[in-house]
BADOPA-504716 format. One record per residue (C-alpha): residue number from 1; x, y, z. Coordinates in Angstrom, 3 decimals, padded with zeros to 6 digits. Example, Ala and Ser with C-alpha at 12.3 -4.5 7.8 and 13.67 -1.06 7.14 Angstrom:
BEGIN
n:X:Y:Z
1:012.300:-004.500:007.800 .
2:013.670:-001.060:007.140 .
This chain:
BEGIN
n:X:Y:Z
1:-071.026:-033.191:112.977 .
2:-070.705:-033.565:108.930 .
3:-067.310:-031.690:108.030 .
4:-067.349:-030.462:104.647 .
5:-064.281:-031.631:102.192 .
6:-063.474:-029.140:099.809 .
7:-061.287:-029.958:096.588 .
8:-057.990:-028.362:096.595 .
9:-055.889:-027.692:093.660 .
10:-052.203:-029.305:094.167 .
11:-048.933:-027.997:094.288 .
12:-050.149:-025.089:096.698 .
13:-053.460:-024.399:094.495 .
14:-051.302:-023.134:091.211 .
15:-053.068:-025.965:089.230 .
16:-052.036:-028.590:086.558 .
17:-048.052:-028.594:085.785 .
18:-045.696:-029.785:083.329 .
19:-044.739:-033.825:083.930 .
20:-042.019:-034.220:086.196 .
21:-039.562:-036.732:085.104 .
22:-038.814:-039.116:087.850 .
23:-036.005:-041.687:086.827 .
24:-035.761:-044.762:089.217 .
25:-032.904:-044.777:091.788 .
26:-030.256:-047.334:089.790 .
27:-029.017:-049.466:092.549 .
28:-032.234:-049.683:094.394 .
29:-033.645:-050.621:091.321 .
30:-031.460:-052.952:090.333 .
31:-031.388:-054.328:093.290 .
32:-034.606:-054.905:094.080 .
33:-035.123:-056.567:090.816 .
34:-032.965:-059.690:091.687 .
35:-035.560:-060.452:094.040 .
36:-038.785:-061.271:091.731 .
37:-038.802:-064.843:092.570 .
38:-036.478:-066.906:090.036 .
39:-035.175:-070.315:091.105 .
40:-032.545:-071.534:089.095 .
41:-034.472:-073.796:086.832 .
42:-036.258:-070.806:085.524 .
43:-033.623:-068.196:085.288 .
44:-031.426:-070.547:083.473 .
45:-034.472:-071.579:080.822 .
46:-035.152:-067.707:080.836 .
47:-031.740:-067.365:078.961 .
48:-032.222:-070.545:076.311 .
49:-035.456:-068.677:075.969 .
50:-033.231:-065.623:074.401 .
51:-031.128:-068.118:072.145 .
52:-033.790:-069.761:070.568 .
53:-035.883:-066.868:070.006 .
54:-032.614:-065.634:067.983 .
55:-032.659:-068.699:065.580 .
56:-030.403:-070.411:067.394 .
57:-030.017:-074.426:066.864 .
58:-026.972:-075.396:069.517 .
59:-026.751:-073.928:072.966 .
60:-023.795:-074.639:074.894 .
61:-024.473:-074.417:078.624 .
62:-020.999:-074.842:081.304 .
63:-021.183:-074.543:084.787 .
64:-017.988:-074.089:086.569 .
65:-016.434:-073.771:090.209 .
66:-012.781:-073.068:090.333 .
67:-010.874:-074.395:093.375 .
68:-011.766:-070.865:095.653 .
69:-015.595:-072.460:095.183 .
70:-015.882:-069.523:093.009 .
71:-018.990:-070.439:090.493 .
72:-019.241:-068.884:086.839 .
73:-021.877:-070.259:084.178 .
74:-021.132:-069.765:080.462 .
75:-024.369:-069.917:078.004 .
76:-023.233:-070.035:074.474 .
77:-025.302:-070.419:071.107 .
78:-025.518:-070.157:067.719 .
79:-028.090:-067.935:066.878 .
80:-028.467:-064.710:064.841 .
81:-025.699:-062.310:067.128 .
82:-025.964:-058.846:067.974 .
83:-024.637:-055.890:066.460 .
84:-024.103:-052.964:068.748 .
85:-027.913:-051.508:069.145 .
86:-028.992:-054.672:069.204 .
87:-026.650:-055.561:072.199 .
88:-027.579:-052.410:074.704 .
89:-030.893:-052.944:073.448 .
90:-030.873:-056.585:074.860 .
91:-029.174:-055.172:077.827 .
92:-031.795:-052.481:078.819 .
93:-034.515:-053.234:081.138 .
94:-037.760:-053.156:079.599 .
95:-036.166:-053.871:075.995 .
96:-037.624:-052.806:072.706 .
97:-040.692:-055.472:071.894 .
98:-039.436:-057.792:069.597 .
99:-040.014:-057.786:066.214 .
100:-041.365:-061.589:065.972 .
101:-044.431:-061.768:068.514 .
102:-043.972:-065.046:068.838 .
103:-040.637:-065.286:070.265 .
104:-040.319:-066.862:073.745 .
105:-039.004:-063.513:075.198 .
106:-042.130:-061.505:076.568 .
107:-041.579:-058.628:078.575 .
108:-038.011:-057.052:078.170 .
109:-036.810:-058.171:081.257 .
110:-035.771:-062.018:081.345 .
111:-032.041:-061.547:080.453 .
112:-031.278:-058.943:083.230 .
113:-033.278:-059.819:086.055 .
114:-033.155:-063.970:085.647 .
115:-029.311:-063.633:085.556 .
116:-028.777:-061.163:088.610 .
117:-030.878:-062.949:090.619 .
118:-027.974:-065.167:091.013 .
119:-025.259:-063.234:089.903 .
120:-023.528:-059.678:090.140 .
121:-022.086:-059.542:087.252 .
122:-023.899:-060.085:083.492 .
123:-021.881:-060.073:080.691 .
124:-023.113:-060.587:077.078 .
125:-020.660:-061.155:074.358 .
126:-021.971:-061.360:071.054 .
127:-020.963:-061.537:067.256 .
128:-023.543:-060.450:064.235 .
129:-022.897:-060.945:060.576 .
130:-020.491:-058.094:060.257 .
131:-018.505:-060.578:062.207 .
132:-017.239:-058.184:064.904 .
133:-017.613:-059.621:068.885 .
134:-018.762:-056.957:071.171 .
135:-019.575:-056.850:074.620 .
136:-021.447:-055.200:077.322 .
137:-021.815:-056.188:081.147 .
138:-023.659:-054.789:084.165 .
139:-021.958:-054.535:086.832 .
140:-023.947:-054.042:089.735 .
141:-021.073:-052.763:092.125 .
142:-020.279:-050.374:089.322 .
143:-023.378:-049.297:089.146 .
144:-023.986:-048.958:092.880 .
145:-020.753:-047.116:093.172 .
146:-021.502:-044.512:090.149 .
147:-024.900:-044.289:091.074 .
148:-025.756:-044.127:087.300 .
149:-027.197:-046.977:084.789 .
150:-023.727:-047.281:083.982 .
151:-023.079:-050.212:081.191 .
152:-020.016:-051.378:080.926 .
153:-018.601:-051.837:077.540 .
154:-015.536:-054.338:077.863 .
155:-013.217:-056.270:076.314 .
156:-013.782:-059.838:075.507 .
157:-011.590:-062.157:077.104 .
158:-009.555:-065.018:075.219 .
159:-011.590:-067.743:076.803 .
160:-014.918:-065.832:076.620 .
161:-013.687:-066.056:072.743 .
162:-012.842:-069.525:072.509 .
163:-016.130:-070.484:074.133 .
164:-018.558:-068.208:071.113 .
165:-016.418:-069.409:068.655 .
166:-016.524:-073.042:069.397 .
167:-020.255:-073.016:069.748 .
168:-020.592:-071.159:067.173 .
169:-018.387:-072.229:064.638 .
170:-017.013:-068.640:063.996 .
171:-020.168:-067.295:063.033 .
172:-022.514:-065.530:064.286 .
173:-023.967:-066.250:067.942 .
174:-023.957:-065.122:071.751 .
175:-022.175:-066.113:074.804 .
176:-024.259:-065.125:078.258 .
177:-021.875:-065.013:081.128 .
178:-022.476:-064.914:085.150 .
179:-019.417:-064.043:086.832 .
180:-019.851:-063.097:091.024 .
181:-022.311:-065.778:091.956 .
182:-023.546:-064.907:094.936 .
183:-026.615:-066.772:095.428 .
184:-026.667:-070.043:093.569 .
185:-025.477:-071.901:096.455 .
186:-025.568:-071.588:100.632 .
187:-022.509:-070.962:102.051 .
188:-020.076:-074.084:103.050 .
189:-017.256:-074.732:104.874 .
190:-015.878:-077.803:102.664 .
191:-015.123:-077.385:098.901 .
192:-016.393:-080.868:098.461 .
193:-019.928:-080.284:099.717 .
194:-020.153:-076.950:097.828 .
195:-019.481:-078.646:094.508 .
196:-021.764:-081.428:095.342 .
197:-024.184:-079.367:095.671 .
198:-023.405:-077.475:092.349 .
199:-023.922:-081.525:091.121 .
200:-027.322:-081.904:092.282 .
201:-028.808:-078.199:091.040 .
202:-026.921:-078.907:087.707 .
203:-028.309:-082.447:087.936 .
204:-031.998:-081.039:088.161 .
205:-031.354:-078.450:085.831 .
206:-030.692:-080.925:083.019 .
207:-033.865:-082.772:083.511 .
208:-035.865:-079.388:083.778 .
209:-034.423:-078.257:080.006 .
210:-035.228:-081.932:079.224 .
211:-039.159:-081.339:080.168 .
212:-039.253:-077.408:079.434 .
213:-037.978:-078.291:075.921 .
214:-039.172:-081.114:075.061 .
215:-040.584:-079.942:071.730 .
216:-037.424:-078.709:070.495 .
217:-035.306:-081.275:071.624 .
218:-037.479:-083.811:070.143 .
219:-035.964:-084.008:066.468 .
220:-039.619:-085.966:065.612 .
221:-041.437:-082.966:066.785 .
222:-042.624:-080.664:064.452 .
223:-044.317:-078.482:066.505 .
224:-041.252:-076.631:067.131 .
225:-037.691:-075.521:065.473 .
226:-035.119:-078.516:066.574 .
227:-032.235:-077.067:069.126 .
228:-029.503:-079.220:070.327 .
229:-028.674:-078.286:074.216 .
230:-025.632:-079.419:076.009 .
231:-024.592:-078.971:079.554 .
232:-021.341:-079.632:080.884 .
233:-020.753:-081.893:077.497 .
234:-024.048:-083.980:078.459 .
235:-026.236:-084.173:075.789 .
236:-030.220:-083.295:077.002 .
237:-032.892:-085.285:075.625 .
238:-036.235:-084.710:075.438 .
239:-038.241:-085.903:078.176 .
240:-041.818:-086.805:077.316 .
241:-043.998:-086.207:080.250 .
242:-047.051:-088.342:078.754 .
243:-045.061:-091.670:077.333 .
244:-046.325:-091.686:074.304 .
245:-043.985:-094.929:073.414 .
246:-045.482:-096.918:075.855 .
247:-048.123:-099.225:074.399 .
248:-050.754:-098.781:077.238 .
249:-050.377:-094.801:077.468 .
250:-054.317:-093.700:076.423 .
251:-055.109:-090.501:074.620 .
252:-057.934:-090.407:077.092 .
253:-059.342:-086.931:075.292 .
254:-058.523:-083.825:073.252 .
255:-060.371:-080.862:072.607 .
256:-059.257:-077.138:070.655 .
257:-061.484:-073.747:071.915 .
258:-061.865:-070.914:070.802 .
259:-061.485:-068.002:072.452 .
260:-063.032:-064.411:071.841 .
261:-060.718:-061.443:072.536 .
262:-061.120:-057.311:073.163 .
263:-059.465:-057.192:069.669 .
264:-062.075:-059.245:067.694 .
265:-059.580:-062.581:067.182 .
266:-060.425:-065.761:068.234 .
267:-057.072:-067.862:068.672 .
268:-057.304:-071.511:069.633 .
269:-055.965:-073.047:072.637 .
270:-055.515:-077.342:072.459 .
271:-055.863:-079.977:075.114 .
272:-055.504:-083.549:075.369 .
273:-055.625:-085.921:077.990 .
274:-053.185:-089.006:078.469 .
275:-053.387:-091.972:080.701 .
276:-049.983:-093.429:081.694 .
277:-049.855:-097.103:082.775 .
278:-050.086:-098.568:086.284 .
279:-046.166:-098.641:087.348 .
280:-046.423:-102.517:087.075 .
281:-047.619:-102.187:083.266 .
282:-044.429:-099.911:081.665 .
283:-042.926:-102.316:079.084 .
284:-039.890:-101.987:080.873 .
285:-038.392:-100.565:084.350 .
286:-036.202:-098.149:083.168 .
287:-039.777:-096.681:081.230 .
288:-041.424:-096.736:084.296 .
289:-038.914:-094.466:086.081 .
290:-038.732:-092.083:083.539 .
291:-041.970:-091.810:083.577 .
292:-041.477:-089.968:087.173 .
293:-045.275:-090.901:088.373 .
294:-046.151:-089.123:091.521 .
295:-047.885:-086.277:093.373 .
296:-046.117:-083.856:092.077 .
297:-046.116:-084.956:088.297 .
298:-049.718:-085.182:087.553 .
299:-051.854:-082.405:086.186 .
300:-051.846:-079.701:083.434 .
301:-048.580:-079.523:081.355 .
302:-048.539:-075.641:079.969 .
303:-047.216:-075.072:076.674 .
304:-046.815:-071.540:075.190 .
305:-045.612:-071.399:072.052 .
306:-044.727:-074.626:072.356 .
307:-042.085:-074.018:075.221 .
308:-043.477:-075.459:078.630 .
309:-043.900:-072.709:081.737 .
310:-046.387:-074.790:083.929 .
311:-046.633:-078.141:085.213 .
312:-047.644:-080.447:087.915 .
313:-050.744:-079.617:089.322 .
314:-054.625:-078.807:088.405 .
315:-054.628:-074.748:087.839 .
316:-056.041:-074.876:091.268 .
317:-059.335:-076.569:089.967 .
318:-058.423:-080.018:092.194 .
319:-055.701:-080.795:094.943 .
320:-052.909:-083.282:093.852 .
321:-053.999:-086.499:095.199 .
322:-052.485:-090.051:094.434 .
323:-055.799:-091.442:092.483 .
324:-054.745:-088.538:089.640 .
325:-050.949:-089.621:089.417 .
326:-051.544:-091.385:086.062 .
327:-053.483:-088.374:084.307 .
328:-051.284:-085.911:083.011 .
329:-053.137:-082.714:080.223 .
330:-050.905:-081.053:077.735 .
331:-052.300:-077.893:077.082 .
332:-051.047:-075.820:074.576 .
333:-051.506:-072.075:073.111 .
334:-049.971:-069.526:071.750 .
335:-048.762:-065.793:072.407 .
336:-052.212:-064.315:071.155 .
337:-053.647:-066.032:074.366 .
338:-051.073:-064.199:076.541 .
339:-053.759:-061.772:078.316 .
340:-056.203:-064.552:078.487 .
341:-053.897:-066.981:080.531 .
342:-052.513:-064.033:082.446 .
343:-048.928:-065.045:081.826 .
344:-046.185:-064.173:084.463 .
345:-043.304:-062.396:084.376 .
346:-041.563:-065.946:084.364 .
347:-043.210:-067.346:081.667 .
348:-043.962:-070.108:084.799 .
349:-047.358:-069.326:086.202 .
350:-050.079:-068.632:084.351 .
351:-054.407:-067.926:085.470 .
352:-056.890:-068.615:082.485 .
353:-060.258:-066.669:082.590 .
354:-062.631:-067.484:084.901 .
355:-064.797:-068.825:081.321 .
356:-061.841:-070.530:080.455 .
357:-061.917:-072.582:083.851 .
358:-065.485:-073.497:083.651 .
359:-065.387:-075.216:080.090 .
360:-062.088:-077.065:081.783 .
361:-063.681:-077.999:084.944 .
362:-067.220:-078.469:083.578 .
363:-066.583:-079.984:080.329 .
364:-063.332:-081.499:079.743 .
365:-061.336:-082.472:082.305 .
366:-064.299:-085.027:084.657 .
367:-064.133:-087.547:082.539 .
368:-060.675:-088.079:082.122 .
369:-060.104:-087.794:085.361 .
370:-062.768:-090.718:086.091 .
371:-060.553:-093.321:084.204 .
372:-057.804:-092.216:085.443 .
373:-058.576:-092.733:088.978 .
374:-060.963:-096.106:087.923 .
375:-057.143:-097.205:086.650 .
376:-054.977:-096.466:089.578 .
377:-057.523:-097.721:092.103 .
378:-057.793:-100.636:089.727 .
379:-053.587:-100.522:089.782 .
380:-053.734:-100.253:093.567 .
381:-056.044:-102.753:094.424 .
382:-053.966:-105.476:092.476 .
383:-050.847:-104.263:094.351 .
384:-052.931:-104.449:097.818 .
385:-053.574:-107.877:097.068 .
386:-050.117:-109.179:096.454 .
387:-049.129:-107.587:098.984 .
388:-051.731:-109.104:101.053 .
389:-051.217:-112.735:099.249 .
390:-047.280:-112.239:100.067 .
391:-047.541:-111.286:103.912 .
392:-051.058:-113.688:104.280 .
393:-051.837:-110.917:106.020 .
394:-055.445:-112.610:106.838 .
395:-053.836:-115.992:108.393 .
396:-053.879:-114.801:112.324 .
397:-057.950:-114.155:111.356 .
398:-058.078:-117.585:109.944 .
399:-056.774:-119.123:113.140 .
400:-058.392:-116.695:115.343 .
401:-061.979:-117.555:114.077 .
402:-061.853:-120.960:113.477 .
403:-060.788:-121.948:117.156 .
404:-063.797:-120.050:117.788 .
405:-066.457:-120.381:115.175 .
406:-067.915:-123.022:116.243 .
407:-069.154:-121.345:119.803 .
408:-070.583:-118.438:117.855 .
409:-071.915:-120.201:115.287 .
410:-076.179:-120.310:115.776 .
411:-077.032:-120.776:112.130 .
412:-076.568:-123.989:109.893 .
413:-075.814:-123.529:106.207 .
414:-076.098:-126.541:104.063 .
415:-075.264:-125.989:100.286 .
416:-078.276:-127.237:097.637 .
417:-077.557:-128.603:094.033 .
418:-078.298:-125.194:092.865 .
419:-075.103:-123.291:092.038 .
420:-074.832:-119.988:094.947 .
421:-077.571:-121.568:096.791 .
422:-077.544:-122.460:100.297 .
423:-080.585:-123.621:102.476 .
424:-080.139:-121.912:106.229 .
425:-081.823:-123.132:109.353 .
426:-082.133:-120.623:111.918 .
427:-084.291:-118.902:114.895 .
428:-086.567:-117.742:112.435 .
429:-087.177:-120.885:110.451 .
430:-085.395:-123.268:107.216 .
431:-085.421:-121.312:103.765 .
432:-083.343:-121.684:100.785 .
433:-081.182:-118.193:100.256 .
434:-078.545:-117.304:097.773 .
435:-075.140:-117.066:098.805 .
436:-071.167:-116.940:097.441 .
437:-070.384:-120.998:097.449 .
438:-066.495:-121.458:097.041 .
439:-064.827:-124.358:097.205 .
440:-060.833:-125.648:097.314 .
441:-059.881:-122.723:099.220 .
442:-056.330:-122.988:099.838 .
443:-055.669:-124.363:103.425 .
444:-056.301:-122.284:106.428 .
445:-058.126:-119.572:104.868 .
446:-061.611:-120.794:105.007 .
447:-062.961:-117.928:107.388 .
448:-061.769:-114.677:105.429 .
449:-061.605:-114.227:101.987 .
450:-060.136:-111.096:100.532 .
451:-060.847:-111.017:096.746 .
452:-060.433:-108.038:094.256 .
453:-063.713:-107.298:093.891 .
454:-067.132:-108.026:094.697 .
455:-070.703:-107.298:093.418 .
456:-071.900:-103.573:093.935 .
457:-069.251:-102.513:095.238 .
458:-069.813:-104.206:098.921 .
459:-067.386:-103.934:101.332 .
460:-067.695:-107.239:102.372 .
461:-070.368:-110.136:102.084 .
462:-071.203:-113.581:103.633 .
463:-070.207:-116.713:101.638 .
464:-069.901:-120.669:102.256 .
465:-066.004:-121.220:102.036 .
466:-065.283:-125.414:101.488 .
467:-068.548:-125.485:103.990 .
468:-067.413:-123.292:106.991 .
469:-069.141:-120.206:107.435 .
470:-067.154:-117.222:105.737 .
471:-066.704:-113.691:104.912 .
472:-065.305:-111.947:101.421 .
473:-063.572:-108.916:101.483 .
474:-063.328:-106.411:098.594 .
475:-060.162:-105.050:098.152 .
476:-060.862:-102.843:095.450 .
477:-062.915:-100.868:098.347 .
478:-061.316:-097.442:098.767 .
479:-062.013:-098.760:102.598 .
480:-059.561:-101.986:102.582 .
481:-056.998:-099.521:100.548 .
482:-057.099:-097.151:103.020 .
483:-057.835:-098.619:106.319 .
484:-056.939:-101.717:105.549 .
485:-053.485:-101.614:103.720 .
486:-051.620:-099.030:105.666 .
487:-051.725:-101.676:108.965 .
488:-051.200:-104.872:107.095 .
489:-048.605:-105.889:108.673 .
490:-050.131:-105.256:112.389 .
491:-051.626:-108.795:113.221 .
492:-053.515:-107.059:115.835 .
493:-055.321:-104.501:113.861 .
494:-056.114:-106.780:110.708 .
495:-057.499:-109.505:113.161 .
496:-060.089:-106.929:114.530 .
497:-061.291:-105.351:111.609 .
498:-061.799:-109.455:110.428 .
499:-063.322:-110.255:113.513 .
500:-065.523:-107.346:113.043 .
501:-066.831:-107.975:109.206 .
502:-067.032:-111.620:109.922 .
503:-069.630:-110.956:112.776 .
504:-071.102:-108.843:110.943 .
505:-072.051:-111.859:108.324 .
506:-072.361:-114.668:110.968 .
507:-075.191:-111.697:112.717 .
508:-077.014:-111.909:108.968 .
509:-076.955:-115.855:108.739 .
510:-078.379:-115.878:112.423 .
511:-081.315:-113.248:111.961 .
512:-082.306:-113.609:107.956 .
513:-085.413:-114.508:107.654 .
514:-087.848:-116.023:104.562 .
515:-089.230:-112.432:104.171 .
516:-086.632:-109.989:104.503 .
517:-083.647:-111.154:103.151 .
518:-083.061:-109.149:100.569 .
519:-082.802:-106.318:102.824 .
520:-079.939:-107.454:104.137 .
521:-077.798:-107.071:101.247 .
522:-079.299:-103.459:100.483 .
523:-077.744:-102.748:103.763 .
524:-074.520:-103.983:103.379 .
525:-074.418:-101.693:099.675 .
526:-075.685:-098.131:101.790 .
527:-072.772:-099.209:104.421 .
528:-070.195:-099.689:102.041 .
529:-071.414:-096.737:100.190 .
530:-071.282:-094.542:103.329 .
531:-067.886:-095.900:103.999 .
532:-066.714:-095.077:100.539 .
533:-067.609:-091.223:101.513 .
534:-066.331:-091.398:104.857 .
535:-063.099:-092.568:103.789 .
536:-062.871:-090.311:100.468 .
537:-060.105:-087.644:102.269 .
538:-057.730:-090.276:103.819 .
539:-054.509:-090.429:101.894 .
540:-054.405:-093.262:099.246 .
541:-051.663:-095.902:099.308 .
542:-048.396:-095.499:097.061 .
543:-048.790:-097.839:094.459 .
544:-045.244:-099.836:095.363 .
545:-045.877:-099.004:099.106 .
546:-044.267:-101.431:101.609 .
């Protein structure tokens, strides 16, 4: 049966009304906001967002537990101030647009809902050029209790005072304060492990203003205004994710693109790609560590208006892997590319057009990432054999096979006069063939070779070591790196897979004959090829792996 649905008019059939206004609940509201997602890291940049967008040039940041384990964070600078619109406009949620487009504040929100996320009560204090302080605070007891979006207007305290004016040097500026911190920390029993753990998240909050602002710290930077940025009394300086000092760092590629938007503008976004060096080729340790190469590291650095908000990984165009630890993209645009790049409510996530993506994946970013991986395999191999050379991980094979080489043995290989020519006497008959000659091996390692690289790519090869039958071994092969490396140490294991490779080329010498010998090496290059594939998802070796 097909029922019929008939439209019916609402509110009882009386037709269209007059709006209803339907103002949000305050504390659920409220509430519910300090849940959309902010770590620390971002909340606090969130807030130097505000300064500098007001002009400011120093921004005092202090981070304080009294001896209750009670937390309070001061954020002080020295930027334009607020008069009294200004300050309950900067204290409503969804604020007035700003007048400057290209501020780092976006949606309104930032102040309000980055500080209550940790906090329960936000107090701004703030002086403008009439040179009177005001201040305003939500409280979000106050409001819960009054059930109203109830600001506060307060007086400012003596040390609230002391801390604008010092920052400020009695002009005009704004002091952010978090009082009730709720959520910054788990709870602890011990005052001591509480504050060390206030040590650590201010500890990684200093390095994340280092990176976020690394264009306005960076008083050779003039991309953006300079700002000075203290916390606690440290200093911050600017961290430069793609080492530009370092000698070997390579500006691998760099492109600008246009973009066509609804409005008829085409605004330009930038990107260039930098190699850092293999960890063994900083110019000094310290460089190296500050370079902070891993996993997590690599990838697109995001820049809007010249303030980072993403970082460290491939805008879900490749999974981190350790062969793409040395590539590292600044990409930078500004707030006319906002709707393009889809950016968050953070400022720390954003999703370019799906066009966007293809001239990225397609275009720019493949070759890059080719020398950057040729670099660190290159990087990795060299680290595989040292470690190799320091453990002679290859001597048990040595011994192994030469106690019983000679009962295996069926083929006799005599070198010629001809360099890399050997003449082989087998079941099938005497012929000259060409083969890897090497001579003063150093002692005991006359049956496997491993060397950093061989022709084609092979995996491994035969060769006439001081005149014992041998076998090379490429290390540069993703399959020693990966196979091979990880069980170095195992006698067992590296004995096998020797034992394997090097019956493997004592099987050629014994079966090559006058008319298919070059067949034998095309197999060897579709094996090691195949390998190569097979082995392609197994994790790669850290580069200072022991």
């Amino acid at each position: 049966m097909i029922k019929t649905i008939r439209s019916i008019s609402p509110i009882g059939g009386m037709g269209t009304q007059d709006p209803v206004v339907c103002p949000p609940d305050p504390e659920r509201v409220i509430e519910g906001l300090r849940d959309t997602g902010y770590n620390f890291n971002t909340a606090m940049a969130d807030i130097i967002d505000n300064s500098i967008a007001a002009h400011a040039t120093q921004i005092d940041i202090h981070i304080n537990m009294n001896p209750k384990g009670e937390i309070t964070v001061y954020i002080a600078d020295n930027g334009d101030g607020m008069n009294m619109e200004g300050l309950i406009n900067a204290m409503t949620y969804g604020s007035k647009v700003r007048d400057d487009l290209s501020s780092l504040g976006k949606f309104g929100l930032g102040l309000k809902t980055a500080s209550t996320a940790f906090c329960r009560a936000l107090s701004v204090v703030s002086r403008a050029e009439d040179n009177i302080t005001r201040k305003a605070q939500w409280d979000l007891d106050f409001v819960a209790s009054s059930h109203e979006w109830s600001l506060k207007l307060p007086e400012v305290s003596e040390e609230e005072q002391i801390l604008l004016d010092t920052t400020s040097k009695n002009g005009t500026g704004t002091l952010i304060v978090w009082e009730r911190v709720d959520r910054l920390l788990k709870s602890y029993n011990a005052i001591g492990s509480a504050r060390n753990a206030l040590n650590r998240k201010i500890d990684q909050l200093q390095f994340h203003v280092s990176m976020v602002y690394q264009r306005f710290l960076d008083q050779d930077d003039n991309r953006a205004a300079n700002v000075n940025i203290t916390i606690n009394d440290v200093n911050i300086e600017a961290w430069d994710p793609f080492a530009r000092k370092e000698e070997l760092t390579e500006l691998l590629a760099e492109d600008t693109v246009e973009v066509d938007m609804p409005d008829g503008t085409c605004p330009c976004f930038t990107m260039r790609a930098f190699m850092l060096p293999n960890k063994d080729s900083f110019s000094t340790s310290k460089a190296m560590k500050d370079a902070r190469i891993s996993n997590d590291m690599q990838g697109f650095y995001v820049y809007r208006e010249n303030r980072l908000i993403h970082y460290g990984d491939w805008l879900g165009m490749f999974i981190n892997e350790p062969h793409g630890s040395l590539l590292r993209v600044e990409f930078s645009f500004d707030h006319e590319l906002d709707a393009a790049f889809n950016v968050d409510i953070k400022k720390s996530r954003i999703l370019p057009a799906e066009e966007i993506m293809d001239h990225i994946k397609t275009k720019f970013i493949p070759a890059p990432r080719r020398a950057a991986e040729d670099r660190y395999r290159h990087g990795t191999a060299k680290n595989v054999l040292q470690r190799a050379e320091k453990r002679d991980a290859h001597a048990e094979s040595n011994r192994n096979i030469e106690e019983k080489a000679k009962t295996v043995e069926g083929a006799k290989v005599t070198e010629t006069e001809i360099p890399n020519e050997v003449q082989i006497t087998n079941p099938n008959g005497t012929f000259s063939h060409k083969l890897a000659v090497v001579h003063s091996q150093k002692t005991g390692q006359t049956r496997v070779i491993p060397k950093d690289d061989l022709e084609y790519g092979q995996l491994w090869m035969p060769a006439l070591v001081d005149g014992k039958h041998a076998v090379l071994i490429n290390q540069s092969h993703p399959y020693y790196q990966k196979v091979y490396s990880p069980v170095l140490t195992q006698n067992v294991m590296v004995t096998g897979m020797d034992a394997l490779l090097w019956a493997l080329s004592e099987a050629e010498l014994n079966t090559i004959n006058e008319l298919d010998k070059e067949h034998y090496e095309e197999m060897r290059i579709i094996v090691s090829r195949v390998l190569k594939k097979l082995v392609a998802d197994l994790p790669d070796p850290e580069e200072d792996d022991e």
